[in-house]
C-alpha positions as CSV (number, residue, x, y, z in Angstrom):
1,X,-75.4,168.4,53.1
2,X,-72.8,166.7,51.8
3,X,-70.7,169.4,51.5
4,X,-70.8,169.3,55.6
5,X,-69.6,165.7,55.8
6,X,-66.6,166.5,53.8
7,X,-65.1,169.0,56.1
8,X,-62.7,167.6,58.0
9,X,-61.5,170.8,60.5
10,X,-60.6,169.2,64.0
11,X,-59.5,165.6,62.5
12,X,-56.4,166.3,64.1
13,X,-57.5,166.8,67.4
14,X,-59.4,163.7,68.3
15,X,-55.9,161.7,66.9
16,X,-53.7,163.8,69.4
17,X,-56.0,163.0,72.2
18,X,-55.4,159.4,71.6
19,X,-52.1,159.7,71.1
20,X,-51.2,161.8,74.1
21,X,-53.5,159.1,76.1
22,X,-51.3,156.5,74.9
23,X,-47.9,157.8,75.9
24,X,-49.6,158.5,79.3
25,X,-50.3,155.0,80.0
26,X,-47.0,153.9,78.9
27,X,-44.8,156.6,80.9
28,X,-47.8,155.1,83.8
29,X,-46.4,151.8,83.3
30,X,-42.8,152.6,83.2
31,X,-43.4,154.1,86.7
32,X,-44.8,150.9,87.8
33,X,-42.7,148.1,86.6
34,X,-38.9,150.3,86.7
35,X,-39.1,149.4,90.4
36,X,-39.0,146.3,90.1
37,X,-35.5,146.0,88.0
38,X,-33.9,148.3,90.7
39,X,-34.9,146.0,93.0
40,X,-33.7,143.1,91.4
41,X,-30.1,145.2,90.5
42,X,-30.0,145.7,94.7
43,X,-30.7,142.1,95.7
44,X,-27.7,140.9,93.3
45,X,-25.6,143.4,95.1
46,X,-27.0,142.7,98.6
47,X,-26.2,138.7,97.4
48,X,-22.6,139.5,96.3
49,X,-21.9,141.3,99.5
50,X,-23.0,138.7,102.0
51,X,-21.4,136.1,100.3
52,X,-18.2,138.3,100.0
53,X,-18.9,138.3,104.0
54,X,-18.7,135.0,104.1
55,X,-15.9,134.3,102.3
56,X,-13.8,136.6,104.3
57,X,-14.7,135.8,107.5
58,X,-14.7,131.8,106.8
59,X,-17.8,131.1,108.0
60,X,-21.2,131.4,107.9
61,X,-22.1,133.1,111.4
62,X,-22.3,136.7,113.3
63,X,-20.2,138.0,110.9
64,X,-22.8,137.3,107.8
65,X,-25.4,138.1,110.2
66,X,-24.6,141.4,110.8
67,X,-23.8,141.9,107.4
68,X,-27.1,140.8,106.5
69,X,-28.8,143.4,109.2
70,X,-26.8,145.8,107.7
71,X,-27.5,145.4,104.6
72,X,-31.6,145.2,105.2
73,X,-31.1,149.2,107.0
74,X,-29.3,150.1,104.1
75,X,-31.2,148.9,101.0
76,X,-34.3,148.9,102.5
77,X,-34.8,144.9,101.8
78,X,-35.5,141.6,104.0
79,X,-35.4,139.0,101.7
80,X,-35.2,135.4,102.7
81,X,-31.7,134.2,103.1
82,X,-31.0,130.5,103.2
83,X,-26.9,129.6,102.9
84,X,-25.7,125.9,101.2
85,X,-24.1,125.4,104.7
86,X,-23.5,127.1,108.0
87,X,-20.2,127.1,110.4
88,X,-16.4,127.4,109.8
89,X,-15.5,126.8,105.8
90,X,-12.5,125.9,105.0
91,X,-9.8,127.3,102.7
92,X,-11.2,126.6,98.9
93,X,-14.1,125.3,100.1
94,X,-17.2,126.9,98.4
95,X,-20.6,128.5,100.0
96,X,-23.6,129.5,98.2
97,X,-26.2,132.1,99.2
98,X,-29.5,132.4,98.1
99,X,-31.8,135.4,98.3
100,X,-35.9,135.3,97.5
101,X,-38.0,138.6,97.9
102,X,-41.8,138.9,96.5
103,X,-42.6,141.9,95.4
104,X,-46.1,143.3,94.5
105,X,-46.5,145.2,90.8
106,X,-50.1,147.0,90.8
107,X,-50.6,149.2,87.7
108,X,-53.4,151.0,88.8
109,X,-53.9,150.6,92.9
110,X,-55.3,147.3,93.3
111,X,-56.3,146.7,89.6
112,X,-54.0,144.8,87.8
113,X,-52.0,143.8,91.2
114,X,-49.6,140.6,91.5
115,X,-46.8,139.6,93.5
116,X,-43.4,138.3,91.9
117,X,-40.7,136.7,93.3
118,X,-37.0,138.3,92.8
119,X,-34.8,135.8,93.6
120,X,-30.6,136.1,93.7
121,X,-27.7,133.7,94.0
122,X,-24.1,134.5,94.9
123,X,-21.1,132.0,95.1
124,X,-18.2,132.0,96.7
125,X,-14.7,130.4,98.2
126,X,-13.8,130.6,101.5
127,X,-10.4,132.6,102.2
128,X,-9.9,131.1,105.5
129,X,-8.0,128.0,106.7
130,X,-9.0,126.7,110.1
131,X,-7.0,124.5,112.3
């Protein structure tokens, strides 16, 4: 009998299950979560531009506006935009943009579901003089 207990053929195969379970759920949550920094990387970028917008143009107006539709086709984002002012700015003067976008991370469908909020801030200086 005890010579039955001591045999220890296919050990190694219950520790392999585990382990390839493990690495599944990670690679599962990499999937999940990876989103999440591209989006953040894209909403700096879509920040930079419409402030860049702004400072070019020398206002905040139709110009940032259609910059802004643009940019929402094109990255696939509508974040909330709100500016630090709106109108002509004048030469040196500086203009702020912030962007806020929630975003939901579920692991598993609805298991394990929240929402997050991204949020982005660009500043710039206005290239424009106005009479």
């Amino acid at each position: 009998m005890t010579k039955l207990f001591k045999n220890k053929r296919g050990e190694g195969f219950v520790d392999v299950c585990v382990l390839v379970l493990a690495v599944v759920l990670v690679i599962a949550l990499v999937v999940k979560v990876m989103p999440v920094f591209i989006a953040k990387q894209s909403l700096d970028t879509y920040a930079a531009e419409l402030v860049r917008t702004a400072e070019i143009a020398g206002c905040v107006g139709s110009a940032t506006t259609l910059k802004n539709n643009s940019l929402k086709k094109e990255m696939g984002l509508n974040p909330d935009v709100d500016w630090s002012r709106t109108g002509n700015i004048q030469l040196g003067q500086e203009v702020t943009v912030t962007l806020t976008y929630q975003m939901n991370i579920g692991l598993f469908g609805n298991f394990a579901s929240f929402p997050i909020t991204l949020s982005a801030k660009a500043t710039g200086t206005s290239e424009v003089y106005h009479k």
